[in-house]
N, C-alpha and C positions, 0 to 999 in steps of 0.2 A: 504494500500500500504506500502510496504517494505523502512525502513529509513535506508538508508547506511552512515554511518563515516569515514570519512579517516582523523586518528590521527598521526601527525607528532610529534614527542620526543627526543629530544635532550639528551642523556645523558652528565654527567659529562667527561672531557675530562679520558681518559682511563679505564668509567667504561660501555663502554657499552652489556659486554658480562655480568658484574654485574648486570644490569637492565635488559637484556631481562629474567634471571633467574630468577631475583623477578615476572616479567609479568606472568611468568609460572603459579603459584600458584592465581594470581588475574587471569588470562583467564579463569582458569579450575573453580571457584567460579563462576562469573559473565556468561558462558557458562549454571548454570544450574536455571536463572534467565526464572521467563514465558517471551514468545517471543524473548528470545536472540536466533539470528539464527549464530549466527557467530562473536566472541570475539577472534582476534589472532593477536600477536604481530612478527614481522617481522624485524629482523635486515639486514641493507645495508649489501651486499657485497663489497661495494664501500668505506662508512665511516662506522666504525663499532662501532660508537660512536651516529648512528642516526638509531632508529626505527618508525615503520612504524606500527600502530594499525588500524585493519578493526572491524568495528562491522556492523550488521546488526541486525536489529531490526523489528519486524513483523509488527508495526506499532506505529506511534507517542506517543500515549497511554504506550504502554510497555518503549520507549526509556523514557519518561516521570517517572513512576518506576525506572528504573533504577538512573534515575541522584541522585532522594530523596534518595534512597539505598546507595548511590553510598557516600552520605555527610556521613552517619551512619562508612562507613570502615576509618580505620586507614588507614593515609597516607605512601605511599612508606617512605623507610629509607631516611632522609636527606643525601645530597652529591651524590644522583644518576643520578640526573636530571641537565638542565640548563633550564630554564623560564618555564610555565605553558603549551607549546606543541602547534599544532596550529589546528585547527579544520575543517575540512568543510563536511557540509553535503547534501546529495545527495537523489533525490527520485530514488528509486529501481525499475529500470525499466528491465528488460533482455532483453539481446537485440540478443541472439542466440536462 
């Protein structure tokens, strides 16, 4: 069964068109991971200082992979972000 994320990100106060740009290059990596069904970063229309990360994952197993993978990358540039984001994860059910 399919594991859905929905990652909340706080950029730095005025950088967050700087951040979803760096996302760009981490989605298109992490997108060509086994089992990544969906890595993509999404900035508010509302505060453009807060993005919005979906991933999906084909199963616990792969999002598993990824996290180990995920310690291996160099971290975004300092000064992009404000705290560590906030997490919640969902089982992947469709419901259309």
């Amino acid at each position: 069964m399919s594991v859905r994320l929905v990652v909340t990100i706080t950029a730095a106060p005025g950088k967050g068109g700087e951040l979803a740009e760096t996302f760009k290059g981490r989605c298109a990596e992490v997108m060509t991971e086994p089992g990544c069904e969906q890595f993509e970063a999404f900035r508010s229309v509302v505060d453009p200082d807060k993005l919005v990360l979906l991933e999906r994952w084909a199963d616990q197993a792969a999002l598993d992979v990824h996290a180990k993978l995920n310690q291996t990358r160099p971290p975004l540039p300092a000064g992009l972000r404000v705290g560590n984001g906030e997490r919640e994860d969902y089982e992947y059910k469709r419901t259309r």
